[in-house]
Every structure is written in C-alpha cells, then in structure tokens.
N, C-alpha and C positions, 0 to 999 in steps of 0.2 A: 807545311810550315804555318805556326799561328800569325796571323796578323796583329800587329804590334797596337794596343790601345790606349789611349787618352784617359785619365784615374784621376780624380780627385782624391783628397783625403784631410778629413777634418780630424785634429790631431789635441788630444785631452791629454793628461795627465795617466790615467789608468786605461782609457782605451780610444781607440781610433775608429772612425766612421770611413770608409773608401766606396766610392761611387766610380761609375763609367760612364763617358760621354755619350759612346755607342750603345750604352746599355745592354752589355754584353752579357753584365751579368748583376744582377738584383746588388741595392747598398746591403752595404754588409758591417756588422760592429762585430771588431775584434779587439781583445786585449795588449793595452801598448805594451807587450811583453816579448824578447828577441825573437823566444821560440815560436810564439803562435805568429810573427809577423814571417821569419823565413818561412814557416809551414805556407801562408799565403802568399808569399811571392814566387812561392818555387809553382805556384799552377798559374802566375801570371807571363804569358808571352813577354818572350826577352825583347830589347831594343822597345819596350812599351813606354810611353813618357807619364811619370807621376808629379804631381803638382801639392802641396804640402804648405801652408803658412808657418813663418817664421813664430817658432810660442816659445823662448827661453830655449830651456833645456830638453821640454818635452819633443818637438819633432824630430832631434838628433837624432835617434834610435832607430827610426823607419828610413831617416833620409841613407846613414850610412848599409844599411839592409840592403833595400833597393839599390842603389848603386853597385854592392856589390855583386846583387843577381843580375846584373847586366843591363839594368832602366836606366834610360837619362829621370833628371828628377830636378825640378826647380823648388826651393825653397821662396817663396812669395811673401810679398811685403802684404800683410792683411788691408793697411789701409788701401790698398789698390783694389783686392779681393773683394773688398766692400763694396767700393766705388763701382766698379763691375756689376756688383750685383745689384747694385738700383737701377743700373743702366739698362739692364735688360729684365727689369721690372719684377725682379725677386719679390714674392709678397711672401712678409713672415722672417725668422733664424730658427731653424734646429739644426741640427748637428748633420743629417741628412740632408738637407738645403742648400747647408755649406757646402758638403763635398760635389754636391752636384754644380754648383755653381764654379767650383773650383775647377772640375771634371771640364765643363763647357770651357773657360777661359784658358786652361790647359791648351784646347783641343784646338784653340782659334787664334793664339796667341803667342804659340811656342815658339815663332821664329825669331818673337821682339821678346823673349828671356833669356838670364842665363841661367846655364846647366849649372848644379851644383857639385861642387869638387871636393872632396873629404882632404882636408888637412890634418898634420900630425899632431900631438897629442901637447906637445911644448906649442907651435901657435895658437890650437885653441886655448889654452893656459893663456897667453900672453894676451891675446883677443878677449876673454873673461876678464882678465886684470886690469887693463885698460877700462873696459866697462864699469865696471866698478868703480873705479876711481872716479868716474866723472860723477858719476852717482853719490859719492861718495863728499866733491866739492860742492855737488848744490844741495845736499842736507848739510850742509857746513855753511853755506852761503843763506841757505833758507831760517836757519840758527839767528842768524845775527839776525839777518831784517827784521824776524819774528820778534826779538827780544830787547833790540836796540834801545826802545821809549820805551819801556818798563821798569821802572825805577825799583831799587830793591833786591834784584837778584844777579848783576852787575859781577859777585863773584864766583858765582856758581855757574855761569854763563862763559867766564872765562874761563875756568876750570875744563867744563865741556872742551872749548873749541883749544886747551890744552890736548886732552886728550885724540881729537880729530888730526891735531898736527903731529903727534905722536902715529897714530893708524899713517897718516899719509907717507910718514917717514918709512915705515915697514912696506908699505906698498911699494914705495919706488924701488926698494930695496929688491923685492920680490920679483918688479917689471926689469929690472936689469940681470937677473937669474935666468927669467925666462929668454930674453930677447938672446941672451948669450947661447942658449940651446936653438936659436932660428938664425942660422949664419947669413942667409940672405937678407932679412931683415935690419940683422945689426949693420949689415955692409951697407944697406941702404941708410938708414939713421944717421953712421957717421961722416957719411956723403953730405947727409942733408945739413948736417949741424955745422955746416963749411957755410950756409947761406948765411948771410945776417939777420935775425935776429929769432933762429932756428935753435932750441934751445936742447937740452935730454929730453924731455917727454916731448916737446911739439918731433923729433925728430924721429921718436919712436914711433909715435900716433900715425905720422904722414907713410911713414913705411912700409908699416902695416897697413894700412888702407891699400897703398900701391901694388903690393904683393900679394894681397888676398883676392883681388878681381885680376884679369886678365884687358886691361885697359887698352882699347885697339889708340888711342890715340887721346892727346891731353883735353880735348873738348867731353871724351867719354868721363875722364876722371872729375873737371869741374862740374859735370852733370849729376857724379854719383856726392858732390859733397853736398849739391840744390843750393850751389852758388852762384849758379845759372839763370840768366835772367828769362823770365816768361814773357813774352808778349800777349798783348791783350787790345787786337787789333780786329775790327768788322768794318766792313765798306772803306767809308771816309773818314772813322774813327779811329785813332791811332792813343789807345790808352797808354798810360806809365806803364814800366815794363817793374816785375817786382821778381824779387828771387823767390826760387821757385821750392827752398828749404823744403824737400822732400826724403833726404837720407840722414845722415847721422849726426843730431844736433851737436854730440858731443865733440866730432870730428870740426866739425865748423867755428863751434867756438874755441880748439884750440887753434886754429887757423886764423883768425879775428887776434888771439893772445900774441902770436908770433908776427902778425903785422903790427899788431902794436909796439910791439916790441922792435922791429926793424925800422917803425915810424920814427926812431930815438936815435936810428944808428946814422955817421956822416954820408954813407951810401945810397940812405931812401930816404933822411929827411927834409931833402929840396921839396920831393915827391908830396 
C-alpha cells in the first residue's frame, strides 16, 4: 500500500505546478486540462492530502479531480499562503516555490483546515451570483463617489447608475431562480427573514454562508465572517481588541446592512 502524501499545487489558468512535501517526487508542471490532471492523479496515492489556493475559477477543475480520486484537498485562502510563506522565510515567488510552500503548510497544518466538499452545480450558480452582486454594488457605489463633484456630466452619470439598477433588478431575479433550485438554502433564508430586520438578499447571503461550511458551533460561524474580535495583548499590555475581517467582506457588509436595518425596528432599537 502507498503512503498517502502532502502536495502542493500552485494553480494558473492554463497550467498547474504540484510539489510534495516529502519530496516524493520532483515539481512537476502540468496542463490545467481534466485529462492530463486525472492522468496525474490516478499515479497519486489515494487518502493523499492536496492543498490548492482559492484563484476564481481556475482551481475548481483539479480540486473536483482530486476529490474524486479519493484525496482530501483543501482549497486555501492565499492570503494565509502568503503569510506562511514569510514565516518560514520563503526567499523569492515562482510558481514552484509556491507549490512547495503550499506542499510544507499542507503537511503541518492539515488538522487546523477544512477539507473541501464539491457542491452541486445550482449552489455554485447561486454562490457566483451572489459574488457578483456585491461587486457589482461597489462599482455602482464607486460611480457616484468618483463623479459626485464633477460638474457637467450629472446626466450621463445618471443614465449609468439607471442602468446598474436595471442589471441589479435582473440579478435578484436570477438569485431567486437559483436559491429555488437549493431547497436547503431557501428553507434556511425564509427562517432567517422571520428576524428583524433580515431582508431577501441579507437572508439569502446568511444561508448560504451557513450551508456551505459545516459550522461545528456559532463562535466558528462569527470567526468565518472576521467579526471576531482579535486581541492584541503581551505581558502587562492589554491593547484594543479589533476585528479581525479576515473572510468575506461582502458577507460582512451585508450583515452591517441588516443591523442597520433591525437598528430601526421596535424590537432592537432600545439596543
């Protein structure tokens, strides 16, 4: 039986760099293409753990692969990756560097990650829609501020953010198509929109978030939105504690929108 190994993989557009921690076997650059990646996974020992940064669209392809060949496989937040890699005094980035550093963090770190779980094809849809949208209101938000004091174009400025309320209408349109094809979600959503001041999309957002991690308990959930206060305490110094906004800004600020909004309501605005 092969011994199960620790893999990095630094993950492009067109191809992938995969390293081993044990250095089992030489970095290797393969084409981020389904078939050359199952050819490669099928000579990698099963139950072996791969480690992979979160890049859009490109790592989906290897993460759902691997999984299916039987590897646990973490998808990783790069800023952490990074952070890692100064720590244990990475000199240099290429593409090889990455994967090895990936490879080592993998191999020393796996019991404080999660595994990655392939969800169906309506939440990723609905999970992409959502993304967008938020993207979507701060180029709409970034519109105004840009243009507010500029005198003279007033109507063509408006015109614009006509048409962004136009896109947004179709979007929500779209995020209620999908969420209707995630029956767990939408169950969760119309739960949530029973709270005060929990709206359609804040109740989408939170659902979704809920549903997509496996949240051992509500301290893990405020930690993954980095609403979580940090301390910042040595000896006899006990500094301000600040949030610790490390996951999804977008999630956050619709979380901020929905207290605001329950700030108005007669239930929370003693509070």
């Amino acid at each position: 039986m092969q011994t199960p190994l620790d893999i990095g993989v630094d993950v492009a557009s067109r191809h992938v760099v995969a390293a081993c921690a044990a250095r089992s076997f030489p970095p290797r650059k393969l084409p981020n293409e389904l078939g050359a990646l199952r050819a490669w996974l099928s000579g990698v020992p099963r139950a072996s753990r791969i480690g992979l940064e979160a890049t859009g669209a490109c790592h989906q392809l290897l993460a759902d692969a691997a999984h299916a060949a039987g590897m646990t496989v973490y998808v990783l937040n790069p800023r952490d990756v990074k952070k890692y890699g100064e720590g244990v005094g990475r000199r240099g980035k290429t593409d090889r560097l990455d994967a090895e550093v990936i490879a080592r963090y993998v191999a020393r770190e796996h019991d404080q990650l999660h595994a990655y779980v392939p969800r169906s094809a309506a939440a990723r849809r609905l999970e992409q829609l959502l993304k967008r949208r938020g993207k979507l209101i701060n180029a709409r938000v970034g519109l105004t501020a840009t243009w507010r004091d500029i005198p003279g174009v007033g109507k063509e400025v408006a015109a614009v953010k006509a048409a962004y309320a136009r896109l947004l209408k179709r979007v929500d349109s779209l995020l209620g198509e999908a969420a209707a094809q995630v029956p767990e979600v939408k169950a969760a959503s119309t739960r949530l929109r029973t709270v005060p001041g929990y709206g359609e999309l804040g109740g989408l957002a939170v659902a979704h978030a809920l549903q997509r991690l496996p949240f051992s308990d509500v301290d893990a959930f405020i930690a993954h939105t980095g609403l979580d206060p940090r301390p910042r305490d040595s000896g006899d110094m006990h500094g301000r504690r600040r949030l610790s906004k490390r996951r999804p800004p977008a999630l956050r600020a619709t979380l901020d929108m929905c207290a605001m909004s329950a700030s108005r309501t007669p239930a929370w605005h003693p509070y």
